[in-house]
Structures are given as C-alpha cells and as structure tokens.
PAGUKOL-625603 format. One record per residue (C-alpha): residue number from 1; residue in one letter; x, y, z. Coordinates in steps of 0.2 Angstrom, whole numbers, plus 2048, in hexadecimal, padded with zeros to 3 digits. Layout:
BEGIN
    n  res    x    y    z
  NUM    A    X    Y    Z
...
This chain:
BEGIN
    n  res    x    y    z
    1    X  F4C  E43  D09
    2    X  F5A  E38  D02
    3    X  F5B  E2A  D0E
    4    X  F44  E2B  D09
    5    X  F48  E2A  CF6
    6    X  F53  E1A  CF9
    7    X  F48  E12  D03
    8    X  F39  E13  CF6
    9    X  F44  E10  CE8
   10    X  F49  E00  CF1
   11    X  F38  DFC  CF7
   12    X  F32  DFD  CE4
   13    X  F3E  DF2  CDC
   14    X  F37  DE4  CE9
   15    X  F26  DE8  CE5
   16    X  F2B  DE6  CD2
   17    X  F36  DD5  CD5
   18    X  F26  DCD  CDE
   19    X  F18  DD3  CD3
   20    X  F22  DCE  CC4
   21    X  F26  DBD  CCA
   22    X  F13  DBA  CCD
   23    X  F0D  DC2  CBC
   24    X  F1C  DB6  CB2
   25    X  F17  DA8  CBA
   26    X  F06  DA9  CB9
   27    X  F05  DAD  CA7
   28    X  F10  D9E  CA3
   29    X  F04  D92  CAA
   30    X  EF6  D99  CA3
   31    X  EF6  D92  C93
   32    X  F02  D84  C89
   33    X  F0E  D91  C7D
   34    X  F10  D82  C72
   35    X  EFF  D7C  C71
   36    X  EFE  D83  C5F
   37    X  F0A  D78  C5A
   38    X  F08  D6B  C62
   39    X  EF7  D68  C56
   40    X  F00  D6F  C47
   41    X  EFF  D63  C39
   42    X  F11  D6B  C32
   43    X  F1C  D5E  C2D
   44    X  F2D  D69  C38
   45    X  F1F  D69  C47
   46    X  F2E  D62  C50
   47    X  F3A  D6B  C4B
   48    X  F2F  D7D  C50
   49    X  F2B  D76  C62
   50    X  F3E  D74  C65
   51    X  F42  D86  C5D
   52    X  F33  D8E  C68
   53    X  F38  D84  C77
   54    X  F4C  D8B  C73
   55    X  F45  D9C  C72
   56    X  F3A  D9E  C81
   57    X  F46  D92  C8C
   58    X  F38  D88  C8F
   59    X  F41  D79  C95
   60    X  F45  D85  CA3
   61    X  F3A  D86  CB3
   62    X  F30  D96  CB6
   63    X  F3A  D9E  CC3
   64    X  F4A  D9A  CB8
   65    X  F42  DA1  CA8
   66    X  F3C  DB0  CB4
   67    X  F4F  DB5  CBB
   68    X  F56  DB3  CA9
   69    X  F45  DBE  CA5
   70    X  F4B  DCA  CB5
   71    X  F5D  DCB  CAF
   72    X  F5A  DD1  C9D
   73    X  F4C  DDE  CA3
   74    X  F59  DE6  CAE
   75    X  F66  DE7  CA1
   76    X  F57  DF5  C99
   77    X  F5D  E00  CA9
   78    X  F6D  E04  CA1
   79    X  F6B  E05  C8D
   80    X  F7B  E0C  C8B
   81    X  F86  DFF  C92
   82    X  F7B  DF0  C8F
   83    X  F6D  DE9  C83
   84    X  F5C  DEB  C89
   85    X  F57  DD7  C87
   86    X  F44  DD4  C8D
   87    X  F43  DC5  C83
   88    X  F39  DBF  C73
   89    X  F29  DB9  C6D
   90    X  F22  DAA  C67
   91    X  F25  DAF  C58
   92    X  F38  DB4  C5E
   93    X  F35  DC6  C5A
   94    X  F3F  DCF  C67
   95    X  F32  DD8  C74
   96    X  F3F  DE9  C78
   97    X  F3E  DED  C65
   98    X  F28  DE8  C66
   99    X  F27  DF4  C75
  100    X  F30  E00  C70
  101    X  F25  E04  C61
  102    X  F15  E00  C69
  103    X  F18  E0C  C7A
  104    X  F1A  E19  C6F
  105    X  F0B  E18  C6A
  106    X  F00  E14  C7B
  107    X  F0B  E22  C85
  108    X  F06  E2E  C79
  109    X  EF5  E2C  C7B
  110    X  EF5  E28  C8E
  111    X  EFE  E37  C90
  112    X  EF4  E42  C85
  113    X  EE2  E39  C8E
  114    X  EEB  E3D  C9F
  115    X  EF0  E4E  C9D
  116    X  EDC  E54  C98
  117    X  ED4  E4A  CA6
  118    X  EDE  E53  CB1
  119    X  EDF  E67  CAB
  120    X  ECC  E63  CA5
  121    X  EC7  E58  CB6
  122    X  ECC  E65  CC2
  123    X  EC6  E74  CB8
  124    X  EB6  E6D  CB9
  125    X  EB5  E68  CCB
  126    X  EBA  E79  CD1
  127    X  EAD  E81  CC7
  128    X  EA2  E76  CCE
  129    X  EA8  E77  CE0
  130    X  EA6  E8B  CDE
  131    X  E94  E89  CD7
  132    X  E90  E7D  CE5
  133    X  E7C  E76  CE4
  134    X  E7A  E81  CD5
  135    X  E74  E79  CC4
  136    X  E87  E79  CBE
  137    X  E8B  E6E  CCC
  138    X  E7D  E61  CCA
  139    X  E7F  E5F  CB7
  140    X  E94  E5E  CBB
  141    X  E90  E50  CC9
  142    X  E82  E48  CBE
  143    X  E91  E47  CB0
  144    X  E9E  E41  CBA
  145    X  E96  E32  CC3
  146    X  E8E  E2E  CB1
  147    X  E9F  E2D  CA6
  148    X  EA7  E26  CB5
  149    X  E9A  E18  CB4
  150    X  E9D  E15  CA5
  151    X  EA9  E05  CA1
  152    X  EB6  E0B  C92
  153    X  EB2  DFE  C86
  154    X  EA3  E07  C83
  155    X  EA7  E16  C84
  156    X  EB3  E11  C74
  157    X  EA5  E0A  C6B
  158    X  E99  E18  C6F
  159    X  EA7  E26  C68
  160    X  EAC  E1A  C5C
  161    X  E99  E19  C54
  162    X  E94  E2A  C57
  163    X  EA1  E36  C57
  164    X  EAC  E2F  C48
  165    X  E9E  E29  C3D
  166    X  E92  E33  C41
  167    X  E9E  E42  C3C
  168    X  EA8  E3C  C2F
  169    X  E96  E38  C25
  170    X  E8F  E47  C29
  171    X  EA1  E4E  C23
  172    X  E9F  E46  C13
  173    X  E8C  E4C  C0F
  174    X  E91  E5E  C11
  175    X  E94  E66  C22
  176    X  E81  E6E  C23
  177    X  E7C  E76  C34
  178    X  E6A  E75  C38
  179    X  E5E  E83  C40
  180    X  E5A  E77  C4D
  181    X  E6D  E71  C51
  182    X  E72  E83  C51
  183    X  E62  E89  C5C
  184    X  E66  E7B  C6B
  185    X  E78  E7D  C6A
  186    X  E77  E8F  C6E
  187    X  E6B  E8C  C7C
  188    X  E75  E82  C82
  189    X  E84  E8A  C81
  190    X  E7A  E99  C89
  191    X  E75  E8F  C99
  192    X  E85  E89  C9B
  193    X  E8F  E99  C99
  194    X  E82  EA2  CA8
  195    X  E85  E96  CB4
  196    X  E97  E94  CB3
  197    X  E98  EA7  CB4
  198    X  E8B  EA8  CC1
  199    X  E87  EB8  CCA
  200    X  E77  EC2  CCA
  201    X  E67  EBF  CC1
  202    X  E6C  ECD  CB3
  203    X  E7D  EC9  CB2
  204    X  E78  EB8  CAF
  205    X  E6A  EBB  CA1
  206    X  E78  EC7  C98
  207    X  E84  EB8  C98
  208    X  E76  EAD  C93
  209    X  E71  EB9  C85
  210    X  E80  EBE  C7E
  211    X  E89  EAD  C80
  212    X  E79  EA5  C77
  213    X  E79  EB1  C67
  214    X  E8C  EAE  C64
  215    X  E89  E9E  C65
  216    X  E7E  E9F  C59
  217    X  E87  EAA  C50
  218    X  E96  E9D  C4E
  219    X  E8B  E8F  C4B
  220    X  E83  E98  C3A
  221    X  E94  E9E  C35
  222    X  E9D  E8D  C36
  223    X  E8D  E84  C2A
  224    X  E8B  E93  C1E
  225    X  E9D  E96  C1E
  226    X  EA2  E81  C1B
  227    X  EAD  E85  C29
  228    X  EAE  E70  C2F
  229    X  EB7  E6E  C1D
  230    X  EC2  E7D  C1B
  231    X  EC6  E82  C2F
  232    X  ED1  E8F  C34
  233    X  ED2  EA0  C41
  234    X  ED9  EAD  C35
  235    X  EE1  EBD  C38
  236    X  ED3  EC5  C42
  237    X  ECE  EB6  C4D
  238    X  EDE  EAF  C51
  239    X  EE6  EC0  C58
  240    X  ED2  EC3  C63
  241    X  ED8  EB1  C69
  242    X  EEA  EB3  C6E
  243    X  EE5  EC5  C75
  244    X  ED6  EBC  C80
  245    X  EE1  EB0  C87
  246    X  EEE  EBD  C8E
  247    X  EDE  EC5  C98
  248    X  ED9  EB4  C9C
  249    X  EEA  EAF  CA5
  250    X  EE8  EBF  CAD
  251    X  ED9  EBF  CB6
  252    X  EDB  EAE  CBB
  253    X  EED  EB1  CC1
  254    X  EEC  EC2  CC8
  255    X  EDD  ECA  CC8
  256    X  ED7  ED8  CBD
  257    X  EDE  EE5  CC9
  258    X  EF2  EDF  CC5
  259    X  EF7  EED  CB9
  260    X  F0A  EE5  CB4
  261    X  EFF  ED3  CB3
  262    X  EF7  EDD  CA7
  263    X  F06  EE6  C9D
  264    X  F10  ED4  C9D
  265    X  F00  ECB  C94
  266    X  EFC  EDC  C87
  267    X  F10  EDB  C84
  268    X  F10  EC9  C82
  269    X  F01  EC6  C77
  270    X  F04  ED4  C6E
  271    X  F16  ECA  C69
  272    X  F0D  EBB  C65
  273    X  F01  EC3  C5B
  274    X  F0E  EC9  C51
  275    X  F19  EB9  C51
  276    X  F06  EB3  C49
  277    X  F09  EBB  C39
  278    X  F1B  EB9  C39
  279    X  F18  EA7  C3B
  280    X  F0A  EA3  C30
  281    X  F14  EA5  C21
  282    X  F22  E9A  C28
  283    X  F1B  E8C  C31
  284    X  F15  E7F  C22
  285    X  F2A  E7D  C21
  286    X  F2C  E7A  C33
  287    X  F2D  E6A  C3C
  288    X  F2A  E63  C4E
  289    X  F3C  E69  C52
  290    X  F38  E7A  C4D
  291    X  F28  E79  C53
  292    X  F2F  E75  C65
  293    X  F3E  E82  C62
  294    X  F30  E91  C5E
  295    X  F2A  E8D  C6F
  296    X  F37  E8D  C79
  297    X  F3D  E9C  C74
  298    X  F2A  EA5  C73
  299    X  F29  E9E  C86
  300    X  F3A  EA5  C8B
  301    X  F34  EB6  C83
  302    X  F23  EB6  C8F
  303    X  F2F  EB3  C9C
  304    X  F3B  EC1  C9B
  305    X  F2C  ECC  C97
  306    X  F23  EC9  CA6
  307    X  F33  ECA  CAF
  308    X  F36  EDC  CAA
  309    X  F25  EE2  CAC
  310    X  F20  ED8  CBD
  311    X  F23  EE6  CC9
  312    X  F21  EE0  CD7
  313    X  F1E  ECD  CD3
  314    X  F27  EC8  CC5
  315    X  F24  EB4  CC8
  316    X  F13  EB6  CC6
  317    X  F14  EC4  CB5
  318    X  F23  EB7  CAD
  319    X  F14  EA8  CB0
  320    X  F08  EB3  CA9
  321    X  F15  EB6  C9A
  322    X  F1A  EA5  C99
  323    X  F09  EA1  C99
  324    X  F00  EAB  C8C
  325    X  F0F  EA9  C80
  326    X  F0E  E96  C81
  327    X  EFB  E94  C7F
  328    X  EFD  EA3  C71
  329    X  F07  E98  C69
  330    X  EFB  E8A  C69
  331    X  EED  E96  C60
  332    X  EFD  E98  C51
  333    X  EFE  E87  C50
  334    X  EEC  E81  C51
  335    X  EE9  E8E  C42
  336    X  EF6  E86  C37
  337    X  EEF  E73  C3C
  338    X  EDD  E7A  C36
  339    X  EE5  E82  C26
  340    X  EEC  E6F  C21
  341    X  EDB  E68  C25
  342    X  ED2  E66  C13
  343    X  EE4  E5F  C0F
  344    X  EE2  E53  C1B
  345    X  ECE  E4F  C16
  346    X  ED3  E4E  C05
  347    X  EE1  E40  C09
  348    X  ED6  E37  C14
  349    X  EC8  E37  C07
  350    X  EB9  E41  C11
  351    X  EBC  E36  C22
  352    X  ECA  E3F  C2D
  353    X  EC3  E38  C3C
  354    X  ECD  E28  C3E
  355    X  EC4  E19  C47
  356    X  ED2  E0B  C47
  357    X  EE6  E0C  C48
  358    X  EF2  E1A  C4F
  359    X  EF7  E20  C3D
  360    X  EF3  E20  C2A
  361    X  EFF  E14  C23
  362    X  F07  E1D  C13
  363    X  F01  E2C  C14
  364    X  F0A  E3C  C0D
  365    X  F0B  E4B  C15
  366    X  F1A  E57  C1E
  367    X  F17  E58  C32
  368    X  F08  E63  C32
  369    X  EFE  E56  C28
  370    X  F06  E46  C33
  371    X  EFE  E51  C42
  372    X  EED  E53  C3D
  373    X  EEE  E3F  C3B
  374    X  EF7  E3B  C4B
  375    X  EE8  E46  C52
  376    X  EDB  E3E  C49
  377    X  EE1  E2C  C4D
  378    X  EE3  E30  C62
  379    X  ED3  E3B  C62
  380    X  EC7  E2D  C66
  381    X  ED1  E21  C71
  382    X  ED7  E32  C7B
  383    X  EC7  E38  C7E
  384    X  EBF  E25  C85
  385    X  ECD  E24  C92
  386    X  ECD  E37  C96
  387    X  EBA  E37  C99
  388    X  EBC  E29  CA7
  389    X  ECC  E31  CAF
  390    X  EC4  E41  CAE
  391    X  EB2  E3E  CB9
  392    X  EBE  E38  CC8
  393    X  EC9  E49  CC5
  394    X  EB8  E50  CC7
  395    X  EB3  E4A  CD6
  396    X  EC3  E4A  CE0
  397    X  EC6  E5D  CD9
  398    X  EB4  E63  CDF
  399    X  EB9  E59  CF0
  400    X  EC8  E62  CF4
  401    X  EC5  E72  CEE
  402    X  EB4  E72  CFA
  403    X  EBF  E6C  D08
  404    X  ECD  E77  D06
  405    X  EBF  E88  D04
  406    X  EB9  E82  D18
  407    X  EC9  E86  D1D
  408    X  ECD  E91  D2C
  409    X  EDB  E99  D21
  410    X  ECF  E9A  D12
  411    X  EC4  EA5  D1F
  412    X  ED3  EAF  D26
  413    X  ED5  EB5  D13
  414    X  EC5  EB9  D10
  415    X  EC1  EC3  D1E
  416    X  ED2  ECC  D1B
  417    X  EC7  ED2  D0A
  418    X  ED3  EC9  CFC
  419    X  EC9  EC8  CEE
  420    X  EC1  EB8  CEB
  421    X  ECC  EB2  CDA
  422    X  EDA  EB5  CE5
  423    X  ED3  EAA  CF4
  424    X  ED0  E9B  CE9
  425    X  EE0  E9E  CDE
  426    X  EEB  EA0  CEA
  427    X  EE6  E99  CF9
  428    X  ED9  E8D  CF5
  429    X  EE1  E84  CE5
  430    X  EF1  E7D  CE9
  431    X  EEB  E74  CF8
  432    X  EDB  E6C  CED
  433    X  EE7  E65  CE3
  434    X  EF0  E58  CF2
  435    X  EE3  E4A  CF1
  436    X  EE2  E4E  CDE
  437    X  EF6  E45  CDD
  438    X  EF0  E36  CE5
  439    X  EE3  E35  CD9
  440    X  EF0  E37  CC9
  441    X  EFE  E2B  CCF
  442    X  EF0  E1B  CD2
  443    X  EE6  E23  CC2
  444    X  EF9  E1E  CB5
  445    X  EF6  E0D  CB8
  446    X  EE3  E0C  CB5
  447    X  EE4  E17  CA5
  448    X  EF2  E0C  C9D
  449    X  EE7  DFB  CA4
  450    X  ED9  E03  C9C
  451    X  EE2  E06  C8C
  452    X  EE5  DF1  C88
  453    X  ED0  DF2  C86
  454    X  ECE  E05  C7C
  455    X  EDF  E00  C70
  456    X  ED7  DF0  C6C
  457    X  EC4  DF8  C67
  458    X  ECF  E04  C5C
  459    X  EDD  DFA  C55
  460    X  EE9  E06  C5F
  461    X  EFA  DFC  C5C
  462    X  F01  E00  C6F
  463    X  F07  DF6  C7D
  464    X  EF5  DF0  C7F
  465    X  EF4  DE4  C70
  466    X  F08  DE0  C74
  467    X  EFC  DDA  C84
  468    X  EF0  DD3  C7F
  469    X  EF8  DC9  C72
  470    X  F05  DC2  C7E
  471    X  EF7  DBF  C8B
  472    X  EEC  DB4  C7B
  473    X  EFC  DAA  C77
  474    X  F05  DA7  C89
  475    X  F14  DAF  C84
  476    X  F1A  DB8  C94
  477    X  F28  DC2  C8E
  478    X  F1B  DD0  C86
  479    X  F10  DD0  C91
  480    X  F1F  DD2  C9E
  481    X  F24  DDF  C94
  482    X  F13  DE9  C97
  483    X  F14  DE4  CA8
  484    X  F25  DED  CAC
  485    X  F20  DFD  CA3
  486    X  F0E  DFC  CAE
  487    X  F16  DFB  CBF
  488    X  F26  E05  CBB
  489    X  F17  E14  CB7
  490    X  F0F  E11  CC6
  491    X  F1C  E10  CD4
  492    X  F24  E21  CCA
  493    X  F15  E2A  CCB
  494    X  F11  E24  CDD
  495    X  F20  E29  CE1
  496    X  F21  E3B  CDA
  497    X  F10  E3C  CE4
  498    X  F17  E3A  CF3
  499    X  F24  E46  CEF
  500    X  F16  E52  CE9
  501    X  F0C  E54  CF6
  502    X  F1C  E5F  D01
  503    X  F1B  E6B  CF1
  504    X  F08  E6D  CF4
  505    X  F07  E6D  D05
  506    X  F18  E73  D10
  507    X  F10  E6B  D21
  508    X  F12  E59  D17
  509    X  F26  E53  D18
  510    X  F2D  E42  D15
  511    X  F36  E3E  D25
C-alpha cells in the first residue's frame, strides 16, 4: 500500500508540472498584458510599462517565467519554513493574499453544494430504485435528466428571478397564504408522501389522507400565524422533532425490532431534549467555538450512551447515539437561527434573501445574525450547483442500488428471511455506494469549474472572479493560482477514491 501511495503521489506531481506548463503558457500568449498601456495617453505610460514588465518578469521567456512561477508555488507546500510566493498581479497585488480570501469563500459554498448533492442525490435514487417503474421513479427520473439538462447559468438566473424576488416581494406585501396554494400544496404533499411509503391500496390512501390534511394544516398555521416573519419551533415542536429523529435513526439503522436501538435513542433524545431548554437561554452569548465545543461533547455523550445500552451491538447503538444527539443538536440550533430571523429582516430592510455578494458589508450582529446572512448569501448559488450535481448522484445511486439488489448474495439473504430494511441496509447499501466514489472525485472539478460562471451571475467574490479576471487581462499568475487549487482537488479526491473503494468493497485491494 505504501510503495501504491508513492507511486500516485509521484505520478500526480507530473500530471501537475505538465498541465501547468500548458495552462501558463497558453494564458500568456493569449492576450498582450501591456496592451492597456501601451494606448494609454498617461504622460508616465513609460515609466508603468517598465514597472509592469519588472513585476511580471516579462522580459523573461515563458518557460523561464513558468520555473520561477513553479519555484514560488512550491514554496506554499511548506508555510512554515518558507513564504508561500505565487506571484502578483498586474496590478502588483500579491495573488497568495487574493487567494487566500477568495477560496474561502468558493470552498464554502462548493463544499456546502457538494455535501447535499450527495446525501440528497443518493437518498433519492434509492428510493427510487426501491419503487422501480412506479410513479415515484418516473417523476425522480423525469427530474433528474431535466435539472441535469439544464446548463448553470440558467439555473442562477431562473433562481435568481424567482426564488429571491419572487420571495422577498412577496415577504414585503405580507406573508398571505392562499386557499388555492395551500389546496395544491397539500395534494401534492399527499401524493408524494403515498408513493414514497408505498404498500397496499389502504395503507397508501391513509398516508395520502393524513399526510395531505397536515399539510394543510401547516400551510394555514404558517399564513394565519405570520409564521414567514416571525419563525420559530417552540417548546412543543422542537422536543416532537428531536424525539422523531431518534425513532427515525432507528428504524433506518436497526429495525423496529432492536429494543437497546431503542433505549440508546429514548435515552439520547430524551438528553437532548433537555440540553433544548438548558440551552435556549444560553445560546444567543455563544459563538462558533462554543457552538462547535456543545457538539462534540453532545456527540461524545450519544456515544457512551449507546455504548452502555448496546447489548449486544454496541457500534451500531453508539452510531445511533452519536447520530440522534448530533442531528438533535441541529433542531436547537435551527430554533435559535429562526428566533434571530425578524432581527435579521429588520436589518436587511424586508429582503433577507440575498441576490449578489457573499456577505452584507457593515452589517451588525453577534454570530447568530452573521449566520442567517452567510446562509442567506450562499443559499441561491449552493442550490444552482447542487441541483446539477445532484440529477447525476441520482442516476448513478438508482443504478447501483438496482444492480447490487440482483445479486446472488442479495438473494441468499432474502431467502434466509432477514427483513427487507436489513437486506438493503446492510447488504445492498454499501456496495451501491462504489460507482457513487468515482462519480464524487470527477464531480470536485466540475463543481468548482462551474462555480467561475454561478459566482459571476451572483457577484460571489471567490476563486471564480480571481479567474475570470486574470483570464480578461492575461495575467497568468491568478489564473495559475485557480489552476493549482483545481488540479490539487481533483488528483486528492481521485486519489481517496481509489483508496475508497477497498473500504466499500474488501474483494477490491491496490496491489
């Protein structure tokens, strides 16, 4: 495995050498860097071409400029023994500091877009490979191959138009819910609801019913209530939440017949439910430390719990634990973000919905307020390259799980009468995922590509505009700069595929 590693580490660094040569040196021929100037009327037009020419090294040819490029760019490897050098602008601004603030801002939102493609990609596509050829399955394939033929710039504009406009407008008139809005949206959330669930024609008519009138239900108490303008889930709601994601982890981990499953996630929720009105009072003083430190230790505490109480499987009960704590946790803090939210409307004068930038500039607020805005600002652009990412997750998830489910092993444990959860849990699910790590180490690269075209239809200051602004002027050092953090992405995540695929499948070894 060691002598593997080496190998592809050396093998990437070639990769990186070559591509980079090619990418240097055909952004320095594209365009003349000193074309500006050299049709300035400026009476120092001489003296600027000779201080851009000293700063770029243009009296250098492009393989020199490209080693002296090479040489500062490995310097970055080590930051502790060297200065990280990846040269300067046109504008001699030095690129390391511009990266530095602008990846910041485009790994945040690549990360957060990449993250929900794939938790909401493969949720999807098993579903739909479990209701094969039913209506579910249509509409998820008719979805997928539709967002995934849609190109991102319009997807940005669409969102951009509709969804931000649209409701911060409609914010702004008064928050009214209309008997017909409220009459389709329960019909459909009823239709939806049955044929996920599935089962028999009553079973699926009760689902239906009962689904649509609380949907309805919901719908009328969110208009009535002004719910849009002062949200929040309160001591009843919040505590029915925490207490239904502790039987969710269990019937989707162990099965409704695990009884310690079912002590670890009553004892664990029962915790956080308490931690909820212990924390409440405390939180609006907290910051992201604190935040961060509340759940480690709320995670640890599921952990030991499930330990204690797992009988017989104590990994899967501390999972469980470890589970429903940290999701628990995300219903405290969901509450006290909603309770800061006609703060935040107030500040942002009746249009929270953010349609440009990455931030408010000087706005005030503690942490919770700087959340909702950070939220706000990366809502839209997440959501256009997550929908994209998400129609291939989709289809490659549905793939595999269908391929793994006509298995001869798959057949051996049915016929062995395990429940059917535990068939597609256990058996069927991990080996779904392999094709789905392919699909995530090429999908990096495309996400962060596709971020230079989202980032510039929502003035997202990221690496795409450091691009795209490099790529405009023929200054190769930013766009260099975008290049380097591009391919070192892509090899890394190609890489820990590779790796990957021995966890998920034992029969797979790197020789």
């Amino acid at each position: 495995m060691t002598s593997y590693i080496l190998r592809r580490i050396g093998v990437s660094i070639l990769i990186i050498l070559a591509a980079s040569f090619l990418m240097y040196t055909l952004v320095a021929l594209a365009r003349d860097p000193l074309e500006d100037l050299r049709t300035s009327s400026q009476a120092n037009k001489e003296m600027l071409i000779a201080q851009r020419i000293q700063w770029l090294g243009l009296d250098d040819p492009i393989p020199v400029r490209w080693l002296n490029w090479v040489g500062g760019a490995v310097q970055c490897v080590a930051p502790g023994l060297l200065a990280c050098d990846l040269g300067v602008t046109i504008s001699n601004q030095s690129v390391a500091v511009l990266l530095g603030r602008a990846m910041g801002s485009t790994l945040q939102l690549v990360t957060a877009a990449t993250i929900l493609a794939i938790i909401l990609g493969i949720m999807v596509g098993i579903i739909s490979a479990l209701r094969q050829y039913s209506a579910v399955d249509y509409t998820f394939t008719f979805v997928s191959f539709f967002l995934y033929s849609l190109p991102s710039f319009l997807m940005a504009v669409v969102l951009k138009v509709f969804l931000a406009i649209g409701f911060n407008n409609w914010l702004q008139a008064g928050p009214f819910i209309s008997w017909p809005v409220i009459i389709i949206g329960a019909l459909v959330a009823g239709l939806f609801w049955q044929a996920i669930i599935g089962g028999k024609r009553q079973r699926r008519l009760t689902v239906f019913v009962a689904s649509t009138l609380v949907t309805g239900a919901m719908l009328y108490g969110m208009g009535v209530t002004q719910w849009f303008m002062n949200p929040g889930l309160g001591p009843i709601l919040a505590p029915l939440l925490i207490a239904a994601i502790g039987a969710g982890m269990v019937m989707l981990i162990a099965g409704s017949r695990a009884n310690y499953a079912w002590k670890t996630a009553g004892v664990t929720a029962g915790i956080l439910i308490v931690a909820y009105f212990v924390l409440m009072p405390i939180l609006p003083s907290v910051t992201g430390i604190g935040v961060v430190g509340i759940a480690v230790g709320l995670g640890v505490v599921g952990g030991v719990v499930g330990y204690l109480l797992g009988e017989h499987d104590r990994g899967q009960a501390a999972r469980i634990g470890v589970l429903t704590a940290l999701l628990g946790y995300g219903v405290i803090l969901l509450d006290q973000f909603m309770t800061r939210w006609p703060e935040y409307v107030s500040l942002s004068r009746g249009r929270p919905i953010a349609t440009v930038g990455s931030s408010t500039p000087n706005l005030q607020g503690d942490f919770w307020i700087h959340g909702i805005d950070t939220f706000t600002h990366l809502l839209l652009p997440t959501i256009s390259l997550m929908l994209i990412s998400f129609a291939g997750y989709t289809r490659y998830a549905r793939g595999g799980m269908l391929e793994t489910l006509n298995q001869d092993y798959i057949r051996t444990a049915r016929a062995k009468g395990l429940p059917e959860r535990t068939v597609v849990v256990r058996h069927a699910f991990r080996n779904s995922l392999i094709p789905i790590t392919t699909i995530v180490a090429a999908d990096v690269g495309a996400i962060l590509g596709g971020a230079i075209i989202t980032e510039r239809i929502f003035a997202f200051s990221g690496m795409g505009a450091l691009f795209s602004k490099g790529l405009d002027e023929s200054d190769p050092n930013p766009v260099m700069a975008y290049f380097l953090i591009i391919a070192i992405f892509a090899i890394l995540f190609n890489f820990l595929a590779d790796l990957a695929y021995s966890a998920l499948d034992p029969r797979v070894r790197a020789k």
